[in-house]
C-alpha positions in Angstrom: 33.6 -27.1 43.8 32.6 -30.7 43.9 32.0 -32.1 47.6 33.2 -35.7 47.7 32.3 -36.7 50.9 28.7 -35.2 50.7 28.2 -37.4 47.5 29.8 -40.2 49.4 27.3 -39.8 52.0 24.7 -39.3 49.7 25.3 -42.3 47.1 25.7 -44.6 50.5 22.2 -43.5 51.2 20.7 -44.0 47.7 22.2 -47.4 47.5 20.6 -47.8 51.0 17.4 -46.7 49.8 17.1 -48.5 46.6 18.4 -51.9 47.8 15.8 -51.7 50.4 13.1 -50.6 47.5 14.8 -53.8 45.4 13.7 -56.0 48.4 10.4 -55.0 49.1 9.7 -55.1 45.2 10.5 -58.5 45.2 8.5 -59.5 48.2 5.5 -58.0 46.8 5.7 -59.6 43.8 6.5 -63.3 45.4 3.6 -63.0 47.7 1.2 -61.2 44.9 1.3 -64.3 42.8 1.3 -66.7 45.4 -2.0 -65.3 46.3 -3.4 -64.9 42.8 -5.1 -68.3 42.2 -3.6 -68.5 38.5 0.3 -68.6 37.8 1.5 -65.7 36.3 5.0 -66.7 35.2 3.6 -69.9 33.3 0.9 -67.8 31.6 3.1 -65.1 30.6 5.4 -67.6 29.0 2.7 -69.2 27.5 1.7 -65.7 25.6 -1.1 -64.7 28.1 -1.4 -60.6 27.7 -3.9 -60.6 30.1 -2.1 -61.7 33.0 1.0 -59.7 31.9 -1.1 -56.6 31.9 -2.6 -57.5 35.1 0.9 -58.5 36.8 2.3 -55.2 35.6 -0.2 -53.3 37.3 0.4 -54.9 40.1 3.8 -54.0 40.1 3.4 -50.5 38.8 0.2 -50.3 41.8 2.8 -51.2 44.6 5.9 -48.9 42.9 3.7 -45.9 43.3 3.4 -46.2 46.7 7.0 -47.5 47.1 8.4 -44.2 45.8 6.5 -42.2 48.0 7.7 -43.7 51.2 10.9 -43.0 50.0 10.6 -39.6 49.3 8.9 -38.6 52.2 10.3 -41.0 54.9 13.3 -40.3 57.2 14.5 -44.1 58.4 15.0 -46.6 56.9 12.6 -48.5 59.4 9.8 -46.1 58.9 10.4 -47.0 55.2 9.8 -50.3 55.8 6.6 -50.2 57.4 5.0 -47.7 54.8 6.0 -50.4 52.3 4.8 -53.5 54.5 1.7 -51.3 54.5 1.2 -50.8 50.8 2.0 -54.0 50.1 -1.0 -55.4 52.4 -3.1 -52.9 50.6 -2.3 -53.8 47.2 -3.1 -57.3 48.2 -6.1 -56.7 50.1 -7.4 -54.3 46.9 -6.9 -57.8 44.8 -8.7 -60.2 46.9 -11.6 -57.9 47.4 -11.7 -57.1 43.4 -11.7 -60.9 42.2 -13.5 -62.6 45.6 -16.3 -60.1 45.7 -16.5 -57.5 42.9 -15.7 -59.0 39.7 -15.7 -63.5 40.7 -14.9 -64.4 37.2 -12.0 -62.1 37.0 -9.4 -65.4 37.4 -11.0 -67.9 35.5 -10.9 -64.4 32.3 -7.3 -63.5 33.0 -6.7 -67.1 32.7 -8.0 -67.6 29.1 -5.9 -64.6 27.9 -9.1 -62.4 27.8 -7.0 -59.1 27.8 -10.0 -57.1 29.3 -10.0 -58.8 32.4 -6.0 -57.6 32.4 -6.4 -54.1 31.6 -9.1 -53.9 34.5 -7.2 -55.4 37.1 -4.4 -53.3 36.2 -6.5 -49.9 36.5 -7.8 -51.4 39.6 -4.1 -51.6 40.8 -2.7 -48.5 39.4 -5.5 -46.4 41.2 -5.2 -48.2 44.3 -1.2 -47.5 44.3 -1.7 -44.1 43.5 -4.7 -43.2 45.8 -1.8 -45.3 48.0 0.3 -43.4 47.4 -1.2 -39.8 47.6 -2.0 -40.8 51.1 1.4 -41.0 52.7 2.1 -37.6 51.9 0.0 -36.1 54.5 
């Protein structure tokens, strides 16, 4: 038999969770490109692959991480700092990878040159799930 009230409790929670994930998805993505020294949005318009690619990485590097604060926290607070958390790290990862590792990596993803894109976006991904694999213990 189907248990309204434990789905009523559970889709309150869900929509908890998710609007809370929504959030923090769009902070991370505000404060990633204001500290990328190229604009995304005007490049991606413009037709730039490479800073979509690298953007989406981004995203899908901080997601990663995201989902497994979710599925292992308990609070909604404790949430919230796992995903302050990834956020600085996914940041951090992208200052150290174009400031120190790879210095031309702006002026590349800049001119469109998709390579640049793709290896920010690995950079990213592994960081987010590395990230990730470490809130699980």
């Amino acid at each position: 038999m189907f248990d309204w009230f434990a789905f009523q409790t559970g889709a309150t929670a869900f929509i908890i969770a998710f609007v809370a994930a929504v959030v923090f998805f769009v902070a991370f993505k505000f404060i990633y490109q204001l500290v990328t020294p190229y604009h995304e949005r005007d490049l991606i318009r413009q037709g730039n692959s490479a800073a979509a690619v690298a953007l989406g990485g981004a995203l899908i590097g901080y997601v990663l991480p995201l989902a497994s604060a979710l599925s292992h926290t308990v609070s909604l607070p404790e949430f919230a700092a796992w995903a302050l958390l990834a956020g600085v790290i996914q940041i951090a990862s992208f200052i150290v990878v174009s400031r120190f590792v790879y210095k031309a990596l702006a002026a590349r993803i800049e001119a469109g040159e998709l390579a640049a894109g793709i290896y920010l976006a690995s950079i990213s991904i592994g960081v987010g799930l590395l990230n990730a694999a470490c809130m699980t213990t």
